[in-house]
C-alpha positions, 0 to 999 in steps of 0.5 A, a space after each residue: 400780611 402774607 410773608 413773602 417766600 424765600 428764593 435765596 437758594 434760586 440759581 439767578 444766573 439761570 431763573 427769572 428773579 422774582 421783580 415787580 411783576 412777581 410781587 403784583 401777583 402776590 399783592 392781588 392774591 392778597 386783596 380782601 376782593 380776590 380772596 372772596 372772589 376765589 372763597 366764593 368761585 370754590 366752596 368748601 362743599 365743592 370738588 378739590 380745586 387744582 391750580 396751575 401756574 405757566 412759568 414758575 420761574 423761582 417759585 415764588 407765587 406758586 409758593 405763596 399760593 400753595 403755602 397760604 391756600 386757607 387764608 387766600 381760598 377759604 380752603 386748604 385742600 388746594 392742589 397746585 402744579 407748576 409747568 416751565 420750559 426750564 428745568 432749572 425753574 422747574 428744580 428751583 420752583 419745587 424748593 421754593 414751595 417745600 420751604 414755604 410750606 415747612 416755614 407755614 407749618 412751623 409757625 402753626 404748630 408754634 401757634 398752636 403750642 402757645 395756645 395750648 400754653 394758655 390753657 388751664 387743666 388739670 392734664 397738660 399733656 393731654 391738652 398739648 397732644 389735643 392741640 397737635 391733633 387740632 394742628 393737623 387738623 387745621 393745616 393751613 397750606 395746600 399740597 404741591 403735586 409736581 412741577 415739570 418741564 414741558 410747553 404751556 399747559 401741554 402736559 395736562 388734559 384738557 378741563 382740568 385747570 381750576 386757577 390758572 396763574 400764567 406771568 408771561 414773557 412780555 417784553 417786545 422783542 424781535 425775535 422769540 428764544 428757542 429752548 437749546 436742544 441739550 437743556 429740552 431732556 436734562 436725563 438725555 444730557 449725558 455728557 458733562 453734567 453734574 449731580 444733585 440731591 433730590 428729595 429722596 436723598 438719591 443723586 441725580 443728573 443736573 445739566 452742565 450749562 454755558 454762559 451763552 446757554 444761561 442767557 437763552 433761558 433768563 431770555 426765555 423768561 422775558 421775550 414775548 416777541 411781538 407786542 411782547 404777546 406771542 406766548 401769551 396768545 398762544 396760552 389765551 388761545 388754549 384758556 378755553 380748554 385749559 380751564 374747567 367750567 368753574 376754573 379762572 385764569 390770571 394774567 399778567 399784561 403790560 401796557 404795550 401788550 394792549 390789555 383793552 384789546 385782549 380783553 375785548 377780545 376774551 369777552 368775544 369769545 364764545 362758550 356753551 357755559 356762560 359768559 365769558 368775563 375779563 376785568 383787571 383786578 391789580 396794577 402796578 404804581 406806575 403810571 406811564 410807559 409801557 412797563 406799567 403792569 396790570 394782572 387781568 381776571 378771566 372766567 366764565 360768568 354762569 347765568 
């Protein structure tokens, strides 16, 4: 079994804690069928895959993914990407996945050096360095290229996106939260903010935020509006364009989010490319009520 990535440093107050919905997507990435569906969907003699995923928050599924990409792909050459309104997500997301990688990195190289110890030679140094050189060799976690701040997959062309990974806000609401204009451009939030350490080791602007402030963006995370659908029919509108011809998006849906409908409705959708396909490839224990959760599969099948 997959560890599940730590998100003790995650600033809760202000990003969506991992629950339920995170866990679904971790445990249907883990499935037997999902990763041979994904091994099959991008061999190794094919181009790098580049998976994105929409609203990180904490980081923990992009971290899981990133940080086990050979065992879930068959490949580790995976770059990933995290796009999430908020630029705290966006901090804690990028922490999540460098802690992931190191924790995978560690247990490899211990792995390795205890094989390398079984060994019998002659030359024991020799065959420890051969056994480092083979770590290397056979690293096991994909590479995070950058997550950043911005709206859906906006700041990506089009065509790019092999994986998409999208938990939406979907809990019905009345009304859509609006990002506050002081937290859209942390670098132009001059007045009172703090100063953090970036990875470079070089101090940097973090925005100072209120109570009424914090509350917007953990509402951000869960206010899908109408049906609980609005962002989520926002993203599904641009899938079409996101994806490449050979790319998959994963979606997470509740049951008054009507997930029949919106996969009859992709099924409708036309393409020169093949066929487009939706099937639910993971669910939630519940069996009633409108929270029961299922995590919808969406491609283009080629003839």
């Amino acid at each position: 079994m997959l560890p599940t990535p730590s998100t003790s440093h995650v600033p809760y107050s202000r990003v969506y804690e991992p629950a339920e919905d995170s866990f679904l997507l971790l445990d249907t990435f883990s499935q037997d069928s999902e990763t041979s569906f994904l091994s099959d969907r991008f061999p190794t003699s094919s181009p790098t895959p580049l998976l994105l995923e929409v609203g990180p928050g904490s980081g923990v599924v992009l971290a899981f993914l990133t940080a086990h990409a050979a065992t879930l792909f068959g490949r580790s050459d995976v770059l990933t990407l995290g796009v999430d309104v908020n630029w705290f997500a966006c901090e804690a997301a990028k922490e999540t996945v460098r802690r992931a990688v190191k924790e995978a990195e560690e247990e490899e190289e211990a792995a390795a050096e205890g094989e390398v110890g079984k060994r019998d030679g002659e030359n024991n140094g020799e065959a420890e360095g051969e056994g480092r050189t083979q770590n290397t060799r056979n690293r096991k976690s994909g590479r995070l290229l950058a997550t950043a701040q911005g709206d859906l997959a906006s700041p990506l062309r089009p065509g790019a996106v092999d994986v998409l990974v999208f938990n939406p806000p979907y809990v019905p609401t009345d009304e859509l939260p609006t990002l506050p204009k002081e937290l859209a451009d942390p670098a132009a939030a001059t007045p009172a903010v703090a100063t953090t350490n970036d990875d470079s080791g070089k101090r940097k602007p973090v925005p100072k935020t209120t109570y009424a402030q914090d509350s917007t963006l953990l509402a951000l995370a869960y206010a899908g509006g109408r049906d609980g659908m609005e962002v989520t029919d926002r993203l599904l509108a641009a899938v079409p364009d996101i994806l490449s011809q050979r790319g998959v998006a994963y979606v997470l849906l509740c049951a008054q989010n009507r997930p029949e409908e919106v996969k009859a409705r992709v099924r409708a959708w036309e393409s020169d490319g093949g066929r487009w396909m939706a099937e639910t490839v993971g669910s939630s224990g519940n069996k009633a009520g409108w929270e029961r959760l299922q995590i919808v599969r969406i491609w283009r099948a080629v003839a």
